[in-house]
C-alpha positions in Angstrom: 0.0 0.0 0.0 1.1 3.5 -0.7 0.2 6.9 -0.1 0.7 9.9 -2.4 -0.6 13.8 -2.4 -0.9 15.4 -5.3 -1.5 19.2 -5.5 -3.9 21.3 -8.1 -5.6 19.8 -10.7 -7.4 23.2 -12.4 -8.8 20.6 -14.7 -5.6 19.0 -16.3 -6.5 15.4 -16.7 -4.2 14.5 -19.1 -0.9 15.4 -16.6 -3.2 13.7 -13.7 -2.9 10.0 -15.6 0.2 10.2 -16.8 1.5 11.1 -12.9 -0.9 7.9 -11.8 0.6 5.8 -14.3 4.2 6.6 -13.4 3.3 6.1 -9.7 1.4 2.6 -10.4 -1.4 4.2 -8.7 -3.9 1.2 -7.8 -7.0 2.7 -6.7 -7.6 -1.2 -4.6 -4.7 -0.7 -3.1 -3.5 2.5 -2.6 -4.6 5.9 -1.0 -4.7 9.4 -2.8 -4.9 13.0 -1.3 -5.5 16.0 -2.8 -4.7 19.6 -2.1 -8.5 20.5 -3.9 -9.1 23.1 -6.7 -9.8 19.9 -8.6 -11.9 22.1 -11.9 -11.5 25.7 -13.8 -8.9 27.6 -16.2 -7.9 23.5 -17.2 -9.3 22.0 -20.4 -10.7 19.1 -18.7 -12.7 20.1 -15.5 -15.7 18.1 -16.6 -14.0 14.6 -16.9 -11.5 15.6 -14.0 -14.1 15.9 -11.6 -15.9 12.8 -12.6 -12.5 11.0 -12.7 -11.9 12.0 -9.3 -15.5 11.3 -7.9 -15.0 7.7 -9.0 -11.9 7.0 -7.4 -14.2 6.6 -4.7 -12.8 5.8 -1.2 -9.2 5.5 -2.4 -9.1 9.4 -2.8 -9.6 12.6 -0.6 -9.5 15.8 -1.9 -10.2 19.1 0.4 -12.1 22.2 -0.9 -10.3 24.6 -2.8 -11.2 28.3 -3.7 -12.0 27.7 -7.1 -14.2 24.8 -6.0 -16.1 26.8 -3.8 -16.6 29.3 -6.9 -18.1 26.6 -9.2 -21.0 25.9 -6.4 -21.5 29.6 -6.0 -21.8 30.3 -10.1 -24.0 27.5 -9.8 -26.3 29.3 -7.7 -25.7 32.3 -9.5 -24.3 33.9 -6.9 -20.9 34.6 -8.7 -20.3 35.3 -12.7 -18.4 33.5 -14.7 -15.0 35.0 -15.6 -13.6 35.0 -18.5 -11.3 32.7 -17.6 -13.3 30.2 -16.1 -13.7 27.3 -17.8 -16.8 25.8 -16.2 -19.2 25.6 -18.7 -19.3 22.0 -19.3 -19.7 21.2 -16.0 -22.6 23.6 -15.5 -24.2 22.2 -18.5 -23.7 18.3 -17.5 -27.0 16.2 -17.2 -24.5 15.5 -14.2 -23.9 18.0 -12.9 -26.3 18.3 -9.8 -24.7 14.9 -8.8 -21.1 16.2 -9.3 -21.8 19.9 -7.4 -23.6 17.5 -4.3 -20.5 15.8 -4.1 -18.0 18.2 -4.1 -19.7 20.4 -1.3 -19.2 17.0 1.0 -15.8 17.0 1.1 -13.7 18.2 3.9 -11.7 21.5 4.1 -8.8 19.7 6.3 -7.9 16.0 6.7 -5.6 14.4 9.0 -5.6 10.7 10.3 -4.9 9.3 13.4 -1.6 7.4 13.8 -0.2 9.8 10.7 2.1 13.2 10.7 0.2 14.6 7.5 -2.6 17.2 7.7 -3.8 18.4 4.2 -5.5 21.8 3.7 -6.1 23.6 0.2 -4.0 27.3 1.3 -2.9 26.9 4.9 -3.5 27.0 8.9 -4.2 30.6 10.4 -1.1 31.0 12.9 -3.3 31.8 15.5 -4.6 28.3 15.6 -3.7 25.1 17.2 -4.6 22.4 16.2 -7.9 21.9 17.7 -9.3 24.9 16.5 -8.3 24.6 13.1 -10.1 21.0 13.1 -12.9 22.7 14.9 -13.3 25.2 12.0 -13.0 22.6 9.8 -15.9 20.9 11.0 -17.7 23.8 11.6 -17.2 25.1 7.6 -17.9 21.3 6.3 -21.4 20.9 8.4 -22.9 24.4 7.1 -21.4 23.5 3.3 -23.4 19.8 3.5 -26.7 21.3 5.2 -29.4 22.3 3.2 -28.7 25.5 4.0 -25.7 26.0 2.2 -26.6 28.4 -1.0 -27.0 30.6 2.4 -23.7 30.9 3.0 -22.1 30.8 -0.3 -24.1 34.4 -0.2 -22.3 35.6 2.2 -18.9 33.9 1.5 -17.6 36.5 -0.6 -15.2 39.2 1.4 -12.2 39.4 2.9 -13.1 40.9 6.6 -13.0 39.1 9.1 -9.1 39.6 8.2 -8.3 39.2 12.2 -8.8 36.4 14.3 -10.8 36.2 17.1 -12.5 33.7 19.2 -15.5 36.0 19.3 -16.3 35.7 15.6 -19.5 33.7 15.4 -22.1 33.4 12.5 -21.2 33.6 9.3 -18.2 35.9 10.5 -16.3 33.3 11.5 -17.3 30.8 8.8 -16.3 33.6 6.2 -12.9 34.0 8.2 -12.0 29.9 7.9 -13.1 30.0 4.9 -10.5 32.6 4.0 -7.7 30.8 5.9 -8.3 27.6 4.7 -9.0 28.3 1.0 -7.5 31.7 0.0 -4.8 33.0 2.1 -0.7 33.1 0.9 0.1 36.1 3.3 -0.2 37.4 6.5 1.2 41.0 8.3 3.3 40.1 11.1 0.2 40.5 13.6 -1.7 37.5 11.6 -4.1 40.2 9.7 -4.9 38.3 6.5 -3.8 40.2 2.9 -4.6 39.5 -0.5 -3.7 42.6 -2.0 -0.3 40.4 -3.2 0.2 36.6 -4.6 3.1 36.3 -6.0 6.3 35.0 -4.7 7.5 35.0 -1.0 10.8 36.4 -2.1 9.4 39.4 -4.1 7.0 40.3 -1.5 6.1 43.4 0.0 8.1 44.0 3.3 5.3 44.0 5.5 4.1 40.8 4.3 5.1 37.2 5.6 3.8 33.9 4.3 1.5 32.3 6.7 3.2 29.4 7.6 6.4 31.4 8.9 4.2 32.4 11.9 2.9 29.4 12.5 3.9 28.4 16.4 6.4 25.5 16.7 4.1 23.0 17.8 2.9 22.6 13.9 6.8 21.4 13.0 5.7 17.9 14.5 3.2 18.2 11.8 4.1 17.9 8.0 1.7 20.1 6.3 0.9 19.7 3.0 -0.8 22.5 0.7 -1.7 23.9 -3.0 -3.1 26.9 -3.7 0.4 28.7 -4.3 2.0 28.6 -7.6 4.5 30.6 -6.9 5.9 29.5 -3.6 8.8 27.8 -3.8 9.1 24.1 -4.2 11.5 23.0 -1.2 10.6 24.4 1.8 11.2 23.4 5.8 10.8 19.3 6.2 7.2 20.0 7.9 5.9 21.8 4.8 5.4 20.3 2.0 3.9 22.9 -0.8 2.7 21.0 -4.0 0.8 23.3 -6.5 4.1 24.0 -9.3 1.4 25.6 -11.6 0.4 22.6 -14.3 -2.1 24.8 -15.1 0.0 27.6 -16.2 2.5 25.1 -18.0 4.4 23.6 -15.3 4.2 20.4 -13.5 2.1 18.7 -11.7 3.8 17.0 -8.6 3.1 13.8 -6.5 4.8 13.6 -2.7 5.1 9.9 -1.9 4.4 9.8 2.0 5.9 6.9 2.7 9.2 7.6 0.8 9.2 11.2 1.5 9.8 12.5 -1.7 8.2 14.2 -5.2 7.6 13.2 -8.8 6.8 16.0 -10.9 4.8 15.3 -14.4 5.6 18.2 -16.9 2.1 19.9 -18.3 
């Protein structure tokens, strides 16, 4: 048995088999995570998301931010952008199916007995661990209730951009949501900014990725996350940063958890 991660998909299915045929993937006997932002601005979003609904048990994928925009176009709560390439999923007799799926999956995952905790973007560094499972929880229920379209409503802003453990409502949902799906940097007092995305090395001097202010109770963690084209692709042994921008014409890349080491597939 093996386990791999893979990080962002953005719909490039082609790159996604050829990486599972290098690694001998066997969907019987092995396990699969990925870092989420599965669909959009790929050619393939349609048959990638159906490809990874039917791996079934043998894959987890968290929710990434463009995943949360397909449900909320779907509700028309968002507008397509031009650069979206959603349309064939929108317009799938399966569609329904595929959107009821995709809100049920989690926005972190850890196991018991195992040093990896997925997440799409990254862990607020004002959280332990409990709390950011909490949130987890707490995002996942509201997103599989009935109740959902609700939220996707009021998803859309970046304050909260401080946290607190007074935030309640959709507040607080709106701030995990950020954290887990969204966020590259922080100012040095954990305010959230998006107003930059590029790399950690050209950034703004009064900007600081995330994970640098993390406390050092997460380094007995190995935390692995997408979202982040441009980070760099060797970090700190308890980070383990896997989106290398397939979709813009790089690679997509495979960490073997067992070995401890990556396999990158060129676009």
């Amino acid at each position: 048995m093996a386990h791999y991660a893979i990080g962002d998909l953005h719909g490039c299915l082609d790159p996604f088999k050829r990486l599972l045929e290098r690694l001998q993937f066997d969907e019987q006997r092995d396990t699969l995570w990925l870092t989420g932002d599965l669909i959009n601005r790929g050619p393939d979003s349609l048959d990638t998301l159906r490809f990874v609904k039917a791996l079934g048990k043998s894959c987890v994928t968290v929710l990434g931010n463009h995943d949360l925009h397909l449900l909320a176009v779907r509700h028309g709560i968002r507008k397509p952008s031009k650069k979206d390439t959603l349309a064939s999923i929108l317009n799938a007799a399966d569609c329904d199916e595929l959107l009821d799926w995709l809100r049920h999956r989690p926005l972190l995952h850890a196991e018991a007995n195992s040093p990896y905790i997925l997440v799409h973007a990254g862990i607020h560094p004002d959280w332990d661990h409990a709390t950011a499972t909490t949130l987890a929880r707490e995002l996942e229920s509201v997103l599989r209730s009935d109740h959902y379209v609700d939220f996707l409503s009021t998803m859309y802003s970046n304050e909260p951009n401080s946290w607190s453990t007074t935030l309640s409502g959709y507040d607080r949902l709106r701030f995990a949501t950020n954290v887990f799906t969204r966020m590259r940097f922080c100012q040095v007092d954990g305010q959230l900014d998006f107003d930059y995305n590029g790399s950690p090395t050209s950034a703004p001097v009064t900007l600081v990725p995330w994970h640098h202010l993390l406390s050092p109770a997460w380094r007995d963690e190995i935390l692995i996350f997408g979202h982040w084209s441009a980070h760099p692709a060797i970090t700190a042994q308890w980070l383990m940063p896997l989106d290398r921008g397939c979709v813009w014409g790089g690679h997509l890349a495979a960490f073997d958890m067992d070995k401890r080491c990556c396999i990158a597939e060129p676009a």
